[in-house]
C-alpha positions as CSV (number, residue, x, y, z in Angstrom):
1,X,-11.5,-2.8,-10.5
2,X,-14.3,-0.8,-11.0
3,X,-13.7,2.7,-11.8
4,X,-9.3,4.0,-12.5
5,X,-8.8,7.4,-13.5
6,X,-5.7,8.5,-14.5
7,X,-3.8,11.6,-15.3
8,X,-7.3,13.4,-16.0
9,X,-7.3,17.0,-17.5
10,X,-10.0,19.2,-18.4
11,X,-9.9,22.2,-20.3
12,X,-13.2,24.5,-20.7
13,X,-11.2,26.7,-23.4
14,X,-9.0,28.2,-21.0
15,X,-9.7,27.1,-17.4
16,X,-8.8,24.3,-16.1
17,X,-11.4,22.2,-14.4
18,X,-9.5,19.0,-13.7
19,X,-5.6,19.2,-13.2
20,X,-4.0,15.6,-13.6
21,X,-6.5,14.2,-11.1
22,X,-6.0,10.4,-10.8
23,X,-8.0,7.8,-8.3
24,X,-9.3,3.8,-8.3
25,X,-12.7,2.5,-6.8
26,X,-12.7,-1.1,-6.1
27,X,-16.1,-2.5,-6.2
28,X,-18.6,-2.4,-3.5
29,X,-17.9,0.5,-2.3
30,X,-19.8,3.7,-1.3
31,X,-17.1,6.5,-2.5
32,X,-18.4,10.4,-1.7
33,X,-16.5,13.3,-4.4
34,X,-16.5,16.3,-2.5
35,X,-15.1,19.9,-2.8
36,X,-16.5,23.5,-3.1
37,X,-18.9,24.6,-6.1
38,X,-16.6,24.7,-9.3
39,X,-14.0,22.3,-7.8
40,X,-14.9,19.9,-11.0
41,X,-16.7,17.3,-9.1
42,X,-19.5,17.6,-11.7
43,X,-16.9,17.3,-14.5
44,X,-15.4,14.0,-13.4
45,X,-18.5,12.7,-13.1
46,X,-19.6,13.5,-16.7
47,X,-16.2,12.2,-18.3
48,X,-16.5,9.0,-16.1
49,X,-20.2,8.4,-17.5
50,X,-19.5,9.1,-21.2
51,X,-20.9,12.8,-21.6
52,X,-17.8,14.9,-21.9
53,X,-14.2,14.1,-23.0
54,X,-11.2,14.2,-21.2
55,X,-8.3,16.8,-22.6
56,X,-6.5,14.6,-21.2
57,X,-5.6,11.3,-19.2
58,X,-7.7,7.9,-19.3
59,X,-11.2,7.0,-17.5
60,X,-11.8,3.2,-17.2
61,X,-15.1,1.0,-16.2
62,X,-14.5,-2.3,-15.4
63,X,-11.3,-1.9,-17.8
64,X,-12.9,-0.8,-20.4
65,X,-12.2,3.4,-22.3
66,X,-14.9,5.4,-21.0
67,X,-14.7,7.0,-24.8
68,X,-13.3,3.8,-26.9
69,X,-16.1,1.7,-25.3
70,X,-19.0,4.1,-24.4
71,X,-22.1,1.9,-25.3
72,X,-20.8,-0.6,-22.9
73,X,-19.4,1.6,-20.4
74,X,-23.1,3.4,-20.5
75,X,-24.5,-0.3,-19.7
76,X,-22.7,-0.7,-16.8
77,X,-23.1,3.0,-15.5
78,X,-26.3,4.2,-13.3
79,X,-26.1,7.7,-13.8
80,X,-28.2,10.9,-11.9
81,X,-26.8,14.3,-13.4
82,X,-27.0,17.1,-10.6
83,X,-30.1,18.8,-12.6
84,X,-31.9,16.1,-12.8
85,X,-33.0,16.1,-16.1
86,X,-36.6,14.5,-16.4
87,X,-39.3,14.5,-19.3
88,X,-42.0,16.8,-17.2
89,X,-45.2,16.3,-19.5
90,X,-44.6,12.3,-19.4
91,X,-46.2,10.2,-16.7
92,X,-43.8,8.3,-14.1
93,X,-44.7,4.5,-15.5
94,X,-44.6,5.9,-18.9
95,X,-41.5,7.5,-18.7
96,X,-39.8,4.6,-16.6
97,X,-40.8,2.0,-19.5
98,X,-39.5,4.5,-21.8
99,X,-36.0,4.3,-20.1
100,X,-36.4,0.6,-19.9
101,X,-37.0,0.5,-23.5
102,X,-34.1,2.2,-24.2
103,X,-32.0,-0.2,-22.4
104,X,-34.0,-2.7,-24.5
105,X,-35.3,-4.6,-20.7
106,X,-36.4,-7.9,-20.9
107,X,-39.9,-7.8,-19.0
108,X,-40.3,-4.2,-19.1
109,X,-43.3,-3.6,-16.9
110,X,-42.0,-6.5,-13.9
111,X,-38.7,-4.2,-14.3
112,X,-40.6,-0.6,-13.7
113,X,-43.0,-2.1,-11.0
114,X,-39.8,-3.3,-9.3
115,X,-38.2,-0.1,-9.4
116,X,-41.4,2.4,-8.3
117,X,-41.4,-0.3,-5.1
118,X,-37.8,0.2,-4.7
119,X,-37.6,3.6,-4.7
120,X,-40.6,4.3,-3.1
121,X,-42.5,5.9,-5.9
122,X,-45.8,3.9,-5.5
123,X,-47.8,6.7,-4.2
124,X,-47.6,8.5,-7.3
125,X,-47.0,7.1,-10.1
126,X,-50.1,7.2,-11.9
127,X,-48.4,11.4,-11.9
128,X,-46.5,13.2,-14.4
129,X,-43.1,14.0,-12.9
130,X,-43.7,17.5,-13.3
131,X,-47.0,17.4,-10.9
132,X,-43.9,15.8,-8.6
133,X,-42.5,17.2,-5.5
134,X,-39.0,17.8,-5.5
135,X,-38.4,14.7,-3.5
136,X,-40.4,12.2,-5.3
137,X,-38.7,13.5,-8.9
138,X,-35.0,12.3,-7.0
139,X,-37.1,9.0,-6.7
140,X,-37.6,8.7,-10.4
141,X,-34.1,10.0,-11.0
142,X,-32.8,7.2,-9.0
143,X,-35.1,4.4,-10.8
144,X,-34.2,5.2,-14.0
145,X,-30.8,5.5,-12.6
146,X,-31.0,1.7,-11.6
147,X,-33.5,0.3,-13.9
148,X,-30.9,-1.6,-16.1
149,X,-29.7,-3.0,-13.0
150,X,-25.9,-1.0,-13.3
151,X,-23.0,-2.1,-11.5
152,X,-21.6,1.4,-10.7
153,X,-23.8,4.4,-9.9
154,X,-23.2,7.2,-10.1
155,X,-24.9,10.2,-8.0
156,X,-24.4,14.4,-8.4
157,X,-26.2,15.8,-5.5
158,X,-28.9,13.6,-5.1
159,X,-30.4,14.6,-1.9
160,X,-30.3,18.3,-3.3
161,X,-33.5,20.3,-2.0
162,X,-34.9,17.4,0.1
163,X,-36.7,17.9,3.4
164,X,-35.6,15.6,6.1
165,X,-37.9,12.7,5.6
166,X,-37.0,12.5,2.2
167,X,-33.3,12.7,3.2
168,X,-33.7,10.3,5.4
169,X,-35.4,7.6,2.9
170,X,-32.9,8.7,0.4
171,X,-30.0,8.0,2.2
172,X,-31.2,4.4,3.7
173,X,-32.1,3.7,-0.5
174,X,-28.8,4.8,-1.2
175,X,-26.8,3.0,1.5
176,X,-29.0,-0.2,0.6
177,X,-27.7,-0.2,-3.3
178,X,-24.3,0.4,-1.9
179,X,-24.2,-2.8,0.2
180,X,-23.9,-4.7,-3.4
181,X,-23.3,-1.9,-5.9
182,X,-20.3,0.7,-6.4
183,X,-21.6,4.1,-5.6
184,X,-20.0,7.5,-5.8
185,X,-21.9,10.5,-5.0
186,X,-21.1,14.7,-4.8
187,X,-22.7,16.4,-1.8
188,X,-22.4,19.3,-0.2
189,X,-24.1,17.6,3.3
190,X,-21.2,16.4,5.4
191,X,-23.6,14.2,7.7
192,X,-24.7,12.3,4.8
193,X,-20.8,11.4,3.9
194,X,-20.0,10.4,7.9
195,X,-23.2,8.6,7.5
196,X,-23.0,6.8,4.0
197,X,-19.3,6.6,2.6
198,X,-16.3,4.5,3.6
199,X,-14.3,6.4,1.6
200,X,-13.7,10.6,0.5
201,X,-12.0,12.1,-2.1
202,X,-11.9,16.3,-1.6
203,X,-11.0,18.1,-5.1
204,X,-10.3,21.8,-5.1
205,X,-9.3,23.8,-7.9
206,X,-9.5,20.7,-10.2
207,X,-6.8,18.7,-7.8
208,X,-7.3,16.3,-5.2
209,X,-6.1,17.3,-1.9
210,X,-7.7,14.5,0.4
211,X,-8.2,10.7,-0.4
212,X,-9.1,8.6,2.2
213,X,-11.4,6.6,4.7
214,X,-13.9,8.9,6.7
215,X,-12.6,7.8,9.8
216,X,-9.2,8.5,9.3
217,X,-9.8,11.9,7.8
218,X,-11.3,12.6,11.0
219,X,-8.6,11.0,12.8
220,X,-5.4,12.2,11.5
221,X,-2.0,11.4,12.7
222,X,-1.1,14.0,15.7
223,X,1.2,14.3,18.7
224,X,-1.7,15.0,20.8
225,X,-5.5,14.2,21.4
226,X,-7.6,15.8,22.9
227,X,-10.3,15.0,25.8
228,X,-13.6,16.2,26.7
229,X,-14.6,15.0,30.3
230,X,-17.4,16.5,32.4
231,X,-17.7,16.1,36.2
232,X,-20.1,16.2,38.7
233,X,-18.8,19.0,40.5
234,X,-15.6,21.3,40.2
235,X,-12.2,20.5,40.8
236,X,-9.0,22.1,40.4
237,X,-7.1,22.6,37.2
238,X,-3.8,21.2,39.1
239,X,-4.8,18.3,39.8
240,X,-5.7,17.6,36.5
241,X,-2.2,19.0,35.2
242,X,-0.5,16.1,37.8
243,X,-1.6,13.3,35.5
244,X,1.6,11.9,33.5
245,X,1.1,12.8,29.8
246,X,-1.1,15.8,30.3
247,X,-0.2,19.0,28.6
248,X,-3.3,21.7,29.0
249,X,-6.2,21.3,30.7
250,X,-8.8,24.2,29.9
251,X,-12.8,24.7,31.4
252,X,-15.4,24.6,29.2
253,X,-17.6,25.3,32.2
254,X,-17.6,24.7,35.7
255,X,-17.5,21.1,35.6
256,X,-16.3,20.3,32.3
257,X,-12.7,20.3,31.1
258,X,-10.9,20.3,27.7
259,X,-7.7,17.9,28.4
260,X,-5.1,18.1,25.9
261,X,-2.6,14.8,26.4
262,X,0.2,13.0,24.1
263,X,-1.4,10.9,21.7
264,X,1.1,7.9,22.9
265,X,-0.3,8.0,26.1
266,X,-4.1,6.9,27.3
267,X,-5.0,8.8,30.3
268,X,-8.2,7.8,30.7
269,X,-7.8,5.4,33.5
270,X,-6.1,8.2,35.3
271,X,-8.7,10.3,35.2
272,X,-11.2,8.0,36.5
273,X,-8.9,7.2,39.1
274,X,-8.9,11.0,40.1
275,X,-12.3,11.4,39.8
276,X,-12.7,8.5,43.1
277,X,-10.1,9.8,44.7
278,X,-11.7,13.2,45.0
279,X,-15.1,11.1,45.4
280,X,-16.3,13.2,41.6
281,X,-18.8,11.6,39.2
282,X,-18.0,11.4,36.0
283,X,-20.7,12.2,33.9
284,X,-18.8,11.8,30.5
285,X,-15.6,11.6,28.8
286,X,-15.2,11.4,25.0
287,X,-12.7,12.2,22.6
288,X,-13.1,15.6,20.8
289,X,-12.3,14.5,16.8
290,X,-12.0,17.1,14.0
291,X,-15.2,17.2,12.1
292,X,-15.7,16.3,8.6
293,X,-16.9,19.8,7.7
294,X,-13.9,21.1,9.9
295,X,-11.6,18.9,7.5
296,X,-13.1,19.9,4.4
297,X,-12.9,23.8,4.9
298,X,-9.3,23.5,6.4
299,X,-8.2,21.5,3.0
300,X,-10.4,23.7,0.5
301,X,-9.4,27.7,1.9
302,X,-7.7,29.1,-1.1
């Protein structure tokens, strides 16, 4: 098992950040932590890297105390703080082989070329970071991030401030480290969680109130579903309402209609069977999920 958290509590004197939040990663797994700003996202992510101490509770790595064995936990940890934290007046290479030297690399310099390639860096590396755009510091966050070649990394907001190339690149970097690392990221960008985690944990207040895989977030449990179908010219709500298992069908416009049916029942051949015998064209027909984002603010409201 990669990462187990158990019965975690955090104090910040008198607030509470965390509240007895508990979770397991297995490994190779992309995990995204989400929740609104002071959920304690940030927190858990600096108790499971070694930077802060629980109040209370347990945080494992590969089995080993995140506190009792922090050296070796921090070997096996790829970590990218929210803020980014980078030596400004240093240039990239020289501030990458410092990293490296810290993690006391074998072959420092094949290890830092490897990385700016990686990444994607090469264009400026011969900068310092703080001549950087935003976008190309992430990059060196990232590298030194991944430098010691972690098993688990771990991301705060890394696509923070990006324009949508860079999102773009930094998402497919991402999703390619995930395919043979464990990652767990924060983000407040729900498209990059549909796009790049199997799995979402929501924390509000300090609690988790959501753990589970994307698609079935999206795809609770109900009664009913609901369709969207859109013909090629109008017909009457009646007909519609004739179809076993249909409750409500509602226009969206003139052709298009918002069918609500029991979940037990599929009446999607049934509607295509409608649809010739009243010689329509069906132009589309989909199934109306809730949205991530939709998800997320109906589980974080306080």
């Amino acid at each position: 098992m990669s990462i187990s958290v158990n019965n975690i509590t955090k104090y910040y004197g008198e607030q509470k950040a965390l509240d007895d939040v508990s979770f397991s990663i297995e490994p190779g797994n992309i995990v995204g932590l989400l929740g609104p700003n002071g959920a304690g996202k940030s927190t858990m992510m600096k108790i499971l890297t070694g930077f802060i101490p629980a109040s209370s509770g347990t945080a494992t790595i590969n089995g080993m105390d995140v506190l009792e064995n922090s050296i070796e936990v921090r070997r096996l940890v790829g970590y990218l703080p929210e803020n980014n934290p980078l030596y400004h007046e240093m240039y990239v290479k020289e501030y990458l082989e410092f990293v490296a030297n810290i993690y006391k690399i074998k072959k420092t310099k094949q290890r830092v070329d490897e990385m700016i390639e990686l990444t994607g860096i090469t264009p400026e590396y011969r900068k310092r970071i703080g001549a950087l755009s935003k976008g190309y510091r992430q990059r060196v966050g990232l590298a030194q991030a991944l430098i010691h070649d972690p098993e688990i990394l771990i991301l705060d907001e890394p696509t923070s401030g990006l324009d949508p190339n860079q999102l773009l690149e930094i998402r497919q970097l991402i999703q390619q480290i995930g395919s043979r690392k464990t990652v767990m990221l924060s983000t407040h960008i729900m498209q990059e969680v549909t796009q790049l985690c199997q799995r979402v944990i929501i924390i509000n207040n300090g609690k988790i109130v959501a753990d589970d895989t994307t698609a079935n977030l999206q795809n609770p449990q109900k009664a009913e579903q609901v369709l969207v179908i859109e013909f090629d010219r109008p017909i009457d709500a009646e007909k519609l309402m004739k179809i076993e298992g249909i409750h409500k069908a509602e226009p969206d416009n003139e052709n298009r209609w918002i069918v609500t049916s029991a979940a037990s029942r599929d009446v999607r051949p049934d509607l295509f069977h409608l649809a010739v015998r009243e010689q329509l064209t069906v132009l589309s027909l989909q199934k109306k999920d809730d949205s991530l984002e939709q998800v997320f603010q109906s589980l974080t409201k306080n």
